[in-house]
C-alpha positions in Angstrom: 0.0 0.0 0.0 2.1 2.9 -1.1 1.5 6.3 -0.6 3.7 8.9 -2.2 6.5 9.2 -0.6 4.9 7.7 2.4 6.7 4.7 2.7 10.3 6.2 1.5 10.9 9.2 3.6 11.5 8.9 7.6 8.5 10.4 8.9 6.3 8.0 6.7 7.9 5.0 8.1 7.3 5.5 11.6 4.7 3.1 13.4 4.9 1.2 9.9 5.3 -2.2 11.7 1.9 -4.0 12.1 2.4 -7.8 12.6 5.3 -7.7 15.3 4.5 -8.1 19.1 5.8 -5.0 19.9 6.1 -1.5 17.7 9.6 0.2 17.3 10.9 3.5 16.3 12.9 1.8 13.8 10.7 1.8 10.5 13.2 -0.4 8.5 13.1 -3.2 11.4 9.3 -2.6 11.2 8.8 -3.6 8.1 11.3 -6.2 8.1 9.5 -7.4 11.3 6.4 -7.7 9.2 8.2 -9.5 6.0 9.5 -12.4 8.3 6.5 -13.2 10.6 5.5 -16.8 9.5 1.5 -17.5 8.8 0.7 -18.6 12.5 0.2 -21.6 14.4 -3.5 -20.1 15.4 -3.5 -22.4 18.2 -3.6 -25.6 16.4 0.0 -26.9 16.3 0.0 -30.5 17.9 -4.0 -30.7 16.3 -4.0 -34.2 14.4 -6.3 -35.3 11.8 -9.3 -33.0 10.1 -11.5 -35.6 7.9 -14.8 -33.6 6.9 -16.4 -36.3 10.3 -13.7 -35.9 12.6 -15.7 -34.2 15.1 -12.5 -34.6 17.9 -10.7 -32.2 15.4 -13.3 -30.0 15.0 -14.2 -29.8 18.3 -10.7 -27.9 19.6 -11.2 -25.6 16.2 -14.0 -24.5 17.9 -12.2 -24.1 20.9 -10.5 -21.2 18.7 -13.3 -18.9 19.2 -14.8 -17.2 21.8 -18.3 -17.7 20.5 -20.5 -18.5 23.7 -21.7 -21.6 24.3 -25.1 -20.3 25.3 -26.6 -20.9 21.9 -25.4 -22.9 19.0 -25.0 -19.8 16.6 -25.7 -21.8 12.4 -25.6 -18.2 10.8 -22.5 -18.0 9.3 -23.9 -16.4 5.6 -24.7 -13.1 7.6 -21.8 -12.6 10.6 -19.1 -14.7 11.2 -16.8 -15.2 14.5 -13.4 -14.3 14.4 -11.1 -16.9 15.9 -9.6 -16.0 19.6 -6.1 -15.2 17.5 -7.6 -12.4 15.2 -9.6 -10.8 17.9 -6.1 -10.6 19.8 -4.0 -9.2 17.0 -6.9 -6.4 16.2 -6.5 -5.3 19.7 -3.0 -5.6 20.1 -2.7 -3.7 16.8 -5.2 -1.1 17.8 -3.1 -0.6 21.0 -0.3 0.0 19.8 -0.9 2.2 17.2 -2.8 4.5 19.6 -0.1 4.5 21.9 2.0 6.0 18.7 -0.6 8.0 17.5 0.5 6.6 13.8 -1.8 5.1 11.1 -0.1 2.2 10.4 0.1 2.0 7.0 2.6 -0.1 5.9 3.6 -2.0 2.3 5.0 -4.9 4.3 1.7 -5.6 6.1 -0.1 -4.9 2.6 1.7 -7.0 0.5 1.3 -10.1 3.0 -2.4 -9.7 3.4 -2.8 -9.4 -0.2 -0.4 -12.8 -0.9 -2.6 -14.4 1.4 -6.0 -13.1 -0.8 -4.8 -14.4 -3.8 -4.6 -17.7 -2.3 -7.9 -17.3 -0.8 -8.8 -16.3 -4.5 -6.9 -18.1 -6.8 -5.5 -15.0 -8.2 -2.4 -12.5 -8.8 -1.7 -10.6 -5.1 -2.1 -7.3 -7.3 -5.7 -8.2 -8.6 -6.8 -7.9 -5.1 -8.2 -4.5 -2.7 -9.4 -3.8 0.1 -12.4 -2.2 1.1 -15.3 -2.2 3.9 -17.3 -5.4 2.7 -19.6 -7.1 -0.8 -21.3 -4.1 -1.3 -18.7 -1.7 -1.1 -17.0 -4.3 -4.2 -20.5 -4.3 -5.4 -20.8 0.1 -6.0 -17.2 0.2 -7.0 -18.1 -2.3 -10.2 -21.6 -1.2 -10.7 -21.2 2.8 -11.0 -17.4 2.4 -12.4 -18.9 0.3 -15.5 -19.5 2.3 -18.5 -23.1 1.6 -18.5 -25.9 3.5 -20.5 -29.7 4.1 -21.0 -31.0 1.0 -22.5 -28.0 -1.4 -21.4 -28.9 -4.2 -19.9 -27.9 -6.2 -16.7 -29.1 -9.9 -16.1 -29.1 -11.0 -12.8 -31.3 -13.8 -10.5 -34.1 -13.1 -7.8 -32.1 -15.2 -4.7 -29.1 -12.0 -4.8 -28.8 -10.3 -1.6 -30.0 -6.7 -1.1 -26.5 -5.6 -1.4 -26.0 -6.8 -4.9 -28.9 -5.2 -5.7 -29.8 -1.8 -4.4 -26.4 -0.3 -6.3 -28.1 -1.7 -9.9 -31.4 -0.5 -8.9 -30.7 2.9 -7.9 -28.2 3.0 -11.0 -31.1 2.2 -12.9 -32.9 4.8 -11.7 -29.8 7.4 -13.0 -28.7 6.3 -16.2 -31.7 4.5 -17.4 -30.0 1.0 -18.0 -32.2 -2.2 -17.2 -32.3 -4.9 -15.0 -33.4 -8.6 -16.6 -33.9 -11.3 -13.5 -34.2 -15.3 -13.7 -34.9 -17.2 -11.2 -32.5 -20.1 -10.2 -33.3 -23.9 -11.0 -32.3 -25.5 -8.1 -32.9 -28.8 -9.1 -31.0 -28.3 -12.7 -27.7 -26.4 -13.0 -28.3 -27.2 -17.0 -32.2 -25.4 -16.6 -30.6 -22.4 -15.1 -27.8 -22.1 -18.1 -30.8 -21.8 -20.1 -32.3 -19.3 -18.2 -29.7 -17.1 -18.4 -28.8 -18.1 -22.2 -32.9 -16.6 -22.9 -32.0 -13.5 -21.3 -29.3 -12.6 -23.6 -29.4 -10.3 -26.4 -27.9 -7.5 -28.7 -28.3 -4.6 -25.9 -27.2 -7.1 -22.8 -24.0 -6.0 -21.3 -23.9 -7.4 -17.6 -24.1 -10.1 -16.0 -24.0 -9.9 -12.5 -24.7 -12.9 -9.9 -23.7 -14.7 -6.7 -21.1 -17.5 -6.3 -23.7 -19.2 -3.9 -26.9 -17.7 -3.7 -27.6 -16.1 -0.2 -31.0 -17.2 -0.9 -31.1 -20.8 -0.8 -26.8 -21.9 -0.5 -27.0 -23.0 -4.6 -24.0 -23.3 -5.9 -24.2 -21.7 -9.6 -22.4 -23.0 -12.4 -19.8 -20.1 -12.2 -17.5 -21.4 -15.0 -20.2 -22.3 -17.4 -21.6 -19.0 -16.9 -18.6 -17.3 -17.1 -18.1 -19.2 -21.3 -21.2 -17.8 -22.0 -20.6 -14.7 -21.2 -17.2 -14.4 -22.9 -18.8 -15.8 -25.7 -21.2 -12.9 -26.0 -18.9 -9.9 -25.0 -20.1 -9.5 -21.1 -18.6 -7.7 -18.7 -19.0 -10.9 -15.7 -19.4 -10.1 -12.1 -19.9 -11.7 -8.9 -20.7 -11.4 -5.5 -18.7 -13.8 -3.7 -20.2 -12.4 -0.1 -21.0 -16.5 0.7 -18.6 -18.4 -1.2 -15.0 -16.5 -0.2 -13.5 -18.6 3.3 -16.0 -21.3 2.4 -15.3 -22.9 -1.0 -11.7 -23.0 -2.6 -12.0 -20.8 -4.9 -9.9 -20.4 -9.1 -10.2 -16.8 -10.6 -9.1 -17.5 -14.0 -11.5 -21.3 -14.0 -14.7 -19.0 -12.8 -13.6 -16.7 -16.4 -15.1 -12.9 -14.0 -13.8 -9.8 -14.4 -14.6 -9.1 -11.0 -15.2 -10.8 -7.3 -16.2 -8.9 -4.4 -16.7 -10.0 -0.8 -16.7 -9.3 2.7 -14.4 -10.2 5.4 -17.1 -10.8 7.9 -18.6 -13.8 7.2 -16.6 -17.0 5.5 -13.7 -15.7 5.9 -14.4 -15.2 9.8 -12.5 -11.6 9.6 -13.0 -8.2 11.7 -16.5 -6.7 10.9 -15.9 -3.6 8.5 -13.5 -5.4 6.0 -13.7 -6.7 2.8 -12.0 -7.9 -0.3 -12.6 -6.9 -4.4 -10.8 -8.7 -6.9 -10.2 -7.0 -10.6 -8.8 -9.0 -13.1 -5.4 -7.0 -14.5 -7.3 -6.8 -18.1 -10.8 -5.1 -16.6 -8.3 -2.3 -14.5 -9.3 0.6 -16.8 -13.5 -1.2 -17.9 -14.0 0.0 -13.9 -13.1 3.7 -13.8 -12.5 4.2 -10.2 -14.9 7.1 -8.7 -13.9 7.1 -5.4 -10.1 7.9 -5.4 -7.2 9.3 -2.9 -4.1 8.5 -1.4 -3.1 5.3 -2.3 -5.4 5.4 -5.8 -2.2 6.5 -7.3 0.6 5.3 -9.6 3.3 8.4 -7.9 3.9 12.0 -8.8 0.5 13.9 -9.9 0.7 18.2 -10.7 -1.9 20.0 -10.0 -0.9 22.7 -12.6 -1.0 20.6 -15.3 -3.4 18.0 -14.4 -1.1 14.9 -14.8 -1.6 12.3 -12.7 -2.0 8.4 -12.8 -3.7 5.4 -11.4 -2.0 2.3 -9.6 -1.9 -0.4 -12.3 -3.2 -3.1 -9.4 -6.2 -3.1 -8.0 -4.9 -1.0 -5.5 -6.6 2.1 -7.5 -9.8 1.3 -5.9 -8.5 2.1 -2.3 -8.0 5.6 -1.1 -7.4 7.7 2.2 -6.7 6.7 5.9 -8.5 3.0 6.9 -8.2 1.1 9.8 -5.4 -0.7 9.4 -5.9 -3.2 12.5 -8.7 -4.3 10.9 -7.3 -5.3 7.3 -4.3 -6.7 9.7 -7.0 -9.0 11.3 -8.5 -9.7 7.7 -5.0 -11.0 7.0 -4.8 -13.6 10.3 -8.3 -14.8 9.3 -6.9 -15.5 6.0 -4.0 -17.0 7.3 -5.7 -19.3 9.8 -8.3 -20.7 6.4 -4.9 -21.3 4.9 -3.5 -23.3 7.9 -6.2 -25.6 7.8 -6.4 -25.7 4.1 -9.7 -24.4 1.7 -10.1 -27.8 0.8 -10.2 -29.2 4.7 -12.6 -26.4 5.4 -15.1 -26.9 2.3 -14.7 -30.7 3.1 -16.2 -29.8 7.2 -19.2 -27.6 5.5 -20.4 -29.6 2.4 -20.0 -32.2 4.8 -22.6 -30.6 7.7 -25.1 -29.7 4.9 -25.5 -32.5 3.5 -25.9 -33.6 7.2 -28.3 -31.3 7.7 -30.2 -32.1 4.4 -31.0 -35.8 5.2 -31.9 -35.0 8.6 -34.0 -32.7 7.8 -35.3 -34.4 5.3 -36.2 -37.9 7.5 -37.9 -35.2 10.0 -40.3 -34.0 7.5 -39.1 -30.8 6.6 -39.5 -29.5 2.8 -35.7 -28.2 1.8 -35.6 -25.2 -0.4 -31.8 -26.1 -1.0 -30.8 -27.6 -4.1 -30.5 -31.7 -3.2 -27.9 -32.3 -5.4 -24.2 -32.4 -3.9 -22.8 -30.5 -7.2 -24.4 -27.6 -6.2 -25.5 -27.1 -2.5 -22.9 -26.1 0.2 -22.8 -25.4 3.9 -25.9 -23.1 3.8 -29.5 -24.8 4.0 -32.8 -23.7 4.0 -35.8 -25.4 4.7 -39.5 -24.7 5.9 -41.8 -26.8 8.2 -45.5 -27.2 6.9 -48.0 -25.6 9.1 -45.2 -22.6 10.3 -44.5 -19.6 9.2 -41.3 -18.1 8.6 -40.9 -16.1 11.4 -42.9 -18.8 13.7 -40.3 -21.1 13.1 -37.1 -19.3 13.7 -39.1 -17.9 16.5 -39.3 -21.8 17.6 -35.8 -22.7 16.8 -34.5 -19.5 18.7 -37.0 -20.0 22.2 -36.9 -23.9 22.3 -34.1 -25.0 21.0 -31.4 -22.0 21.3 -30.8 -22.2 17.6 -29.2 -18.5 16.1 -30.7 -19.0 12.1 -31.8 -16.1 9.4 -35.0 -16.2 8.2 -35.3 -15.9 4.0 -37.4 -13.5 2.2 -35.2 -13.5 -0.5 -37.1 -14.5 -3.8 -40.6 -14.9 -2.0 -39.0 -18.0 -0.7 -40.6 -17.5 3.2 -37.8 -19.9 4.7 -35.4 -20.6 7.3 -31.4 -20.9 6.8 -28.9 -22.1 8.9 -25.4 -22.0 7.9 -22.6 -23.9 9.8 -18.9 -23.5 9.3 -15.8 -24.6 10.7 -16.6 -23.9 14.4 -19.7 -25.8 14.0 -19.9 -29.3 15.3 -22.2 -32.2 14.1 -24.1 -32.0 17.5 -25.2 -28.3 16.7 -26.5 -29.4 13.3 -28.2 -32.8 14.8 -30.1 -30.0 17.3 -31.8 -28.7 14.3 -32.8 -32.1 13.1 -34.0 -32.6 16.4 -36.3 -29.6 16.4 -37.3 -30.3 13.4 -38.3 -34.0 14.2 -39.7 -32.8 17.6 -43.2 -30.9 15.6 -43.8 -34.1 14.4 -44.4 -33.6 10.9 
């Protein structure tokens, strides 16, 4: 994260060590400090074993959070818990910096949080920036596009409000058009065709989710992404539910652009998130919103000559808070220990869990059935219970944190486990499920 001149003259480099247990006045050994801290242990060294069923494994992961055991919390797709270490290097980080009175910014910190994104991502560690969560990603693509009255946008009826709201209200200014399918959960082949119907001489957008906040479908994201390459379309997505919970391939999905937030999947500080721009779709997103940082160096404001970073780092800009994107980075870092793989192994593994349990009890699952494309999030109703009746149930009887789903007109209940979560928390649903005797 460079700054001019911020990072190359003295003053700049004070308080520009982040990682390090202790700050010093020494900027060069502050960033050095920063460059040679390993990804961390995160309390799991001496752990054995991690099969998707290994529930003694999982067990002391959840011993990693502070998340009360008061309730089992299965809501995952709208806040996640940050493990005990990232809650701890937030503070720390906060501490110190506030006992130096110094942003914080530092290249050394920026550089590894971003090599740990394009991991995450599947992606080049200058495709990535940072920025406050999905929908923040979500404006940045939406108003930076070089949309017009009469261009159109397809997108599906299960997207969250906040990849929504910024078409819609763009809409509204500029007179482009919204086209909307609805999602075959039962055939990813249906909803190819669906889209395919949509597409025509004034279509210039597509925009979607990963995995639907709706109902946890997973779309065909590569298939989608040939069809719109073969058709000239600028491809986004909103990767709010799939990022931390799903390994994830930039170039296989074929986007242009990825946003998400660092709340959820990825179990990071609230207030962070994550927008990745492929190197060739840089100048298709004019940045709007620009600073310090947005820069490629020297600028003149007599003459008017100025540049843009050619990463994705144009999109940031000004002062953030830099104990936060540090705390995005262990969160990353402690996904990476256990491998995206090991953790997408533990979720599929709960939801399908959840799915046949639900389904012995009676309950009619909204979620797509097949294993190709449902993930760790599941929704379901009861007959004879409303929406709010039955996470009203599921919280008073049964301590049971869920989200109810109004997404779509789908009136439905979703529970989302992740790595914390244990089969017993799952099997409670199950058994409040099979308890109303359906």
């Amino acid at each position: 994260m460079e700054r001019r001149g911020f990072l190359k003259g003295a003053t700049g480099l004070v308080g520009a060590s982040l990682v390090g247990s202790k700050l010093t006045s020494s900027a060069a050994a502050d960033d050095a400090q920063v460059a040679a801290v390993p990804s961390p242990p995160q309390g799991m060294a001496g752990v054995r074993g991690g099969a998707k069923d290994d529930e003694a494994f999982w067990t002391q992961i959840r011993q990693q959070f502070r998340l009360s055991y008061k309730r089992i919390y299965l809501n995952t797709a709208g806040l996640g818990p940050s493990p005990r270490h990232v809650i701890r290097a937030v503070s720390e980080m906060s501490e110190e910096l506030e006992d130096l009175c110094e942003t914080g910014h530092s290249h050394a910190l920026w550089t590894l949080a971003k090599e740990r994104a394009g991991h995450i991502f599947g992606c080049e560690p200058e495709e990535i920036a940072y920025t406050r969560n999905t929908t923040d990603g979500v404006n940045i693509v939406c108003n930076g596009l070089p949309l017009k009255a009469g261009d159109e946008v397809i997108t599906t009826t299960h997207e969250h409000v906040g990849n929504t709201i910024s078409w819609l209200a763009r809409a509204r200014r500029d007179g482009i058009r919204m086209r909307v399918l609805e999602p075959s959960t039962t055939s990813a082949g249906e909803t190819l065709d669906r889209f395919a119907s949509l597409i025509n001489d004034r279509t210039r957008v597509i925009s979607i989710s990963h995995i639907t906040t709706a109902t946890g479908q997973v779309l065909p994201m590569a298939e989608i992404g040939k069809l719109a390459k073969e058709h000239g379309l600028f491809y986004f997505v909103d990767g709010a539910q799939s990022v931390g919970h799903i390994p994830l391939d930039m170039k296989a999905i074929g986007c242009h652009a990825y946003a998400t937030s660092g709340h959820k999947w990825l179990l990071g500080p609230k207030g962070t998130g994550l927008l990745y721009v492929r190197r060739d779709a840089l100048d298709e997103i004019e940045a709007k919103w620009v600073g310090a940082y947005s820069g490629a160096g020297d600028f003149d404001m007599a003459t008017g000559a100025f540049g843009f970073a050619d990463t994705a780092q144009r999109y940031e800009f000004g002062t953030v808070p830099v104990s936060l994107f540090h705390g995005l980075s262990e969160a990353m870092g402690f996904l990476l220990d256990l491998g995206m793989d090991r953790v997408w192994a533990r979720s599929h593994y709960l939801g399908q869990r959840l799915i046949k349990g639900l389904q012995r009890a009676g309950a009619d699952v909204v979620s797509p059935l097949d294993s190709s494309e449902n993930s760790g999030i599941i929704v379901f109703r009861v007959n004879g219970m409303t929406r709010p009746q039955l996470q009203s149930y599921l919280a008073k009887d049964y301590k049971i944190r869920s989200r109810g789903i109004y997404e779509g007109g789908l009136e439905a209940v979703r529970v989302s486990p992740h790595i914390y979560s244990t089969g017993a928390d799952v099997d409670r649903v199950i058994e409040a499920v099979d308890a109303l005797n359906l």
